[in-house]
C-alpha positions in Angstrom: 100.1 152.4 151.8 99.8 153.9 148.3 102.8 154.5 146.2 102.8 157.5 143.8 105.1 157.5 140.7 105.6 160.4 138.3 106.2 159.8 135.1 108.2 161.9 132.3 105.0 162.9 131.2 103.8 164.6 134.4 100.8 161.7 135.1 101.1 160.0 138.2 100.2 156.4 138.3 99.0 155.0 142.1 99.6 151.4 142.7 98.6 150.1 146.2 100.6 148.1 148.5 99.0 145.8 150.6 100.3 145.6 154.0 98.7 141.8 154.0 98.8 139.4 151.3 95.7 138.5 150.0 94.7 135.0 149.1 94.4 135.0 145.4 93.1 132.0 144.0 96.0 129.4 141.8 94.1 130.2 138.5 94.4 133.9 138.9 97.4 135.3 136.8 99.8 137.4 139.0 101.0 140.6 138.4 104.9 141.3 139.4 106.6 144.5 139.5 109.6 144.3 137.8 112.3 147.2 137.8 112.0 149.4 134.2 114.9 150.2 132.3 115.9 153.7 132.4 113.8 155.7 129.5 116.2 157.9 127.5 114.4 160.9 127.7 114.0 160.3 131.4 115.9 161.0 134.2 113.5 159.2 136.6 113.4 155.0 136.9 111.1 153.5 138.8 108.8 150.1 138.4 106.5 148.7 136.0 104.0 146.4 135.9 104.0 143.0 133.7 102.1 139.8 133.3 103.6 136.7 135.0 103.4 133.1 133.9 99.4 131.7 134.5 99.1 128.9 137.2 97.0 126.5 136.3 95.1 124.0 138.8 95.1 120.5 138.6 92.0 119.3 136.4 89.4 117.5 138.4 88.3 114.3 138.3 85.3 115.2 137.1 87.4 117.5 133.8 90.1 114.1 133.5 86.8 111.9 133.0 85.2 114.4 130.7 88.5 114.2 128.6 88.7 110.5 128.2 85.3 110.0 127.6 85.9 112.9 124.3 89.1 111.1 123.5 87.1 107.8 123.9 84.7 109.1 121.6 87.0 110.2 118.9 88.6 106.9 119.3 85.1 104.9 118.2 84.0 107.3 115.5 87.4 107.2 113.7 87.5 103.4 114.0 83.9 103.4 112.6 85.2 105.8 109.4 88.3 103.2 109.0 85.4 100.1 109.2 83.4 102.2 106.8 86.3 103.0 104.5 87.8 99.4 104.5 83.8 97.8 103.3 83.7 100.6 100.1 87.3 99.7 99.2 86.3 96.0 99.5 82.7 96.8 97.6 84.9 98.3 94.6 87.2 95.4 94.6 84.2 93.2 94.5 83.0 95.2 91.9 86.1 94.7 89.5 86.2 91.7 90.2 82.7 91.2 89.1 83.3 93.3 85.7 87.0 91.2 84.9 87.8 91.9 81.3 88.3 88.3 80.6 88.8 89.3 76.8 92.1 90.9 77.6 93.6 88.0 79.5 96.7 86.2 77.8 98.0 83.9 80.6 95.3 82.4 82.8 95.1 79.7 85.5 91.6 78.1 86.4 92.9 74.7 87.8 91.5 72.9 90.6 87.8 74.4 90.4 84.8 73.0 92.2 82.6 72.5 89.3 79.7 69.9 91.0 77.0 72.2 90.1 75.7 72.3 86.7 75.4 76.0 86.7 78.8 76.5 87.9 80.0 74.5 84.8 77.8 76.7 82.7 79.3 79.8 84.0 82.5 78.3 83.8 82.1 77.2 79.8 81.3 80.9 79.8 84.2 82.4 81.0 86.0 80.1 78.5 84.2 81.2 75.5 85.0 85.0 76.5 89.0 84.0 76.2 89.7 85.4 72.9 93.0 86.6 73.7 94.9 83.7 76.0 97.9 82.4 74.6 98.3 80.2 77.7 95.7 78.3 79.6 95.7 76.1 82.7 92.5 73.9 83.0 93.9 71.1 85.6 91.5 69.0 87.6 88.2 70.4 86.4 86.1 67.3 85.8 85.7 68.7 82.0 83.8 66.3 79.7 83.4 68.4 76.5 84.7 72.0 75.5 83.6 71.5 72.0 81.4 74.8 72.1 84.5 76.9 73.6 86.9 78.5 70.7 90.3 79.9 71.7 91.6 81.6 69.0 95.1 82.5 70.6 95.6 80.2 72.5 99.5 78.5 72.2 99.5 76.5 75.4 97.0 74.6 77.1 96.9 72.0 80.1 94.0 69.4 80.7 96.1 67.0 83.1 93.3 64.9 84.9 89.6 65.7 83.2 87.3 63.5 81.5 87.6 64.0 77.9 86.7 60.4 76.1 87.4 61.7 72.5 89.3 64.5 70.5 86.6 65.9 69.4 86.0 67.4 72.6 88.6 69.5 72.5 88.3 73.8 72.2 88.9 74.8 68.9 92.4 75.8 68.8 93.8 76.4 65.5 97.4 78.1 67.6 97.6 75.3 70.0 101.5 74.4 69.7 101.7 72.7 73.5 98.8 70.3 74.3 98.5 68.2 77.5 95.8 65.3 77.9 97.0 63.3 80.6 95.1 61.6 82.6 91.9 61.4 80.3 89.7 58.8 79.2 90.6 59.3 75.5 91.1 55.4 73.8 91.0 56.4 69.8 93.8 57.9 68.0 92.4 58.1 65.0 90.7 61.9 66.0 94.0 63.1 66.1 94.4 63.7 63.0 91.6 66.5 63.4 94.8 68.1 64.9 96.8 68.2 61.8 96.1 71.5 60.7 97.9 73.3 63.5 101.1 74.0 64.4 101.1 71.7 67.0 105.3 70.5 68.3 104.1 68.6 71.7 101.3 66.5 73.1 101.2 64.5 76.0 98.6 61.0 76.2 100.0 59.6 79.8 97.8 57.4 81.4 95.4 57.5 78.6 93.9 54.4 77.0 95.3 54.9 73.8 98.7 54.5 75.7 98.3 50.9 75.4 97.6 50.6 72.1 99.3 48.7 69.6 102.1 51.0 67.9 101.1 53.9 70.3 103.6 56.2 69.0 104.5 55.7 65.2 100.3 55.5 64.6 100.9 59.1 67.0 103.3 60.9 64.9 101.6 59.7 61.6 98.7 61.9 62.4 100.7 64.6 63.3 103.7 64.5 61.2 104.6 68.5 62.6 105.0 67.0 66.2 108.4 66.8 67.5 107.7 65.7 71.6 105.3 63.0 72.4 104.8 62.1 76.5 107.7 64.2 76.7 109.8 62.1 74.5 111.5 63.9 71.4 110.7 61.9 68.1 112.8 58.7 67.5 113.4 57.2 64.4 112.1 54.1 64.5 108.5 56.5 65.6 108.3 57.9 61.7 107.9 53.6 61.2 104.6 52.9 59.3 102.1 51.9 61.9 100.8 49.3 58.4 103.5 46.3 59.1 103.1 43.2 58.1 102.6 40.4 60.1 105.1 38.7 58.9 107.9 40.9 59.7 107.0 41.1 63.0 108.0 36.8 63.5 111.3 35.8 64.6 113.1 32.6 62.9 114.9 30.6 65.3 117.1 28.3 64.0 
């Protein structure tokens, strides 16, 4: 039956009242009548309408597949941006490491390289010339046989444990060197050694050299290089500053 209400204002609002509920469907938003707060101006009170909370159905099947196959495809495209992000970060990387400023290096360790191929040893002896600035240089187990072309300027330190250098004068150019190690060579002549007199050379090392076995090893060592102080690792003795010219003589024993 249909219920009249006057406002303040004179208009009269109709809302019907149905005398059987209707089915309405879940999604539909009800509308509840709610009791208004008495107006000020007004002496009348009466009902007003307001929105209720929305019921929602339960998605489908159909909608909850939908959804997973949109989360699925987010899923694969943002893992195909991370793949495509990681490969340019590791193209740049690549790419420095392609353009190394090898002038502006001052320590450096190139031990242990595979250098079979006669270009890789070119590239290599390449590298080395480009050093200008390393004070310190590892060149361990290298299968080096002459460095004669390479000139390091800088360079205080430098390691060639286990190569095959024959001679001296296949040495870099080092007119800094102050720490040399040879070890583990094939050099037999110390005689070239004196072609490291000039420098400020303090320590060498000739283990397992040759030479080693020579005849007056270390005094005909330190009277090439009167500046060295350490020789296989052994600080200079006095009876090493002995002239390597003896005489035979003084060398036989009398036994009485």
């Amino acid at each position: 039956m249909p219920l009249d209400i006057v406002t303040a204002e004179g208009h009269v609002r109709k809302f019907l009242r149905s005398e059987h509920k209707q089915r309405q469907s879940p999604q539909i938003a009800h509308i509840s009548l709610l009791r208004a707060p008495r107006h000020p101006h007004s002496s009348l009170s009466g009902t007003e309408p307001r929105l209720g909370h929305c019921r929602h159905s339960r998605p489908t099947e159909e909608e909850l597949f939908l959804r997973g196959e949109q989360n699925a495809l987010q899923a694969a495209e943002e893992r195909q941006r991370r793949r495509r992000r990681r490969r340019e970060d590791e193209g740049q990387k690549w790419e420095e490491r392609l353009q190394e400023n090898w002038e502006n290096c001052v320590e450096l360790n190139l031990s242990y390289q595979d250098l079979g191929d006669p270009y890789q040893l070119e590239n290599f002896t390449r590298i080395l010339r480009r050093l200008i600035r390393v004070e310190r240089l590892q060149l361990v187990d290298n299968s080096l046989s002459d460095l004669s072309s390479v000139r390091l300027p800088r360079c205080k330190y430098l390691n060639l444990h286990r190569n095959h250098l024959t001679s001296i004068r296949q040495l870099p150019k080092m007119p800094q060197i102050q720490h040399l190690c040879l070890s583990e060579n094939g050099i037999g002549a110390l005689g070239e050694l004196a072609l490291l007199g000039a420098t400020p050379l303090q320590s060498l090392t000739l283990r397992r050299n040759p030479c080693e076995f020579l005849e007056d090893y270390r005094p005909r060592v330190f009277s090439c290089l009167p500046k060295l102080r350490v020789l296989d690792g052994i600080p200079k003795l006095p009876e090493d500053s002995v002239p390597s010219q003896i005489s035979a003589a003084s060398r036989l024993c009398t036994i009485l």
